[in-house]
C-alpha positions, 0 to 999 in steps of 0.5 A, a space after each residue: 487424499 487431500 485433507 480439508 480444513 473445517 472451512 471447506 476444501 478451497 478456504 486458503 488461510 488468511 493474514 491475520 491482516 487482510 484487508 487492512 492497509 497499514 504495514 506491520 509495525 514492529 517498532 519501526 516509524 510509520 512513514 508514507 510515500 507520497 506522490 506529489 500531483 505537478 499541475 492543478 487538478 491532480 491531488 496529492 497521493 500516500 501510500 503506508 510504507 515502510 522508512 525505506 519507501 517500500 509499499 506492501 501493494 498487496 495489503 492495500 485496498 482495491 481503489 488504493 492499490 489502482 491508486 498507487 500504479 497510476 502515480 506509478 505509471 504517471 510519475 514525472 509526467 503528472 506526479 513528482 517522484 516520490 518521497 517517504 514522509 515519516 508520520 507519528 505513530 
């Protein structure tokens, strides 16, 4: 018989960082990726990430993470390529 926790059968147990959008820091700098909008009417997009440009998609915001595939999807069409722009932590 499966065990169930003090939260009910169904809870799965959650990141100590759900919900938030900032990459774990371990002593790495803060960088972002930025997608840079090619024409008037665009604004320009960044994403935390980590110095090597990689996005934790799943730590993101609903309106962010819908953000990110768009620039995606969109990128050297309506966006530039990407770059990773180191921030101060």
């Amino acid at each position: 018989m499966p065990r169930s926790s003090p939260q009910g059968p169904s809870a799965a147990p959650q990141p100590a960082d759900a919900g938030s959008a900032e990459p774990a820091t371990s002593g790495a700098p803060a960088a972002q990726l930025q997608f840079r909008p090619r024409g008037a009417g665009r604004r320009l997009l960044s994403f935390p990430c980590n110095p090597n440009g990689q996005v934790e998609i799943d730590l993101l915001s609903a309106q962010a993470r819908n953000d990110y595939l768009f620039a995606r999807a969109l990128r050297g069409r309506d966006y530039a390529f990407p770059i990773v722009v180191l921030v101060a932590a």
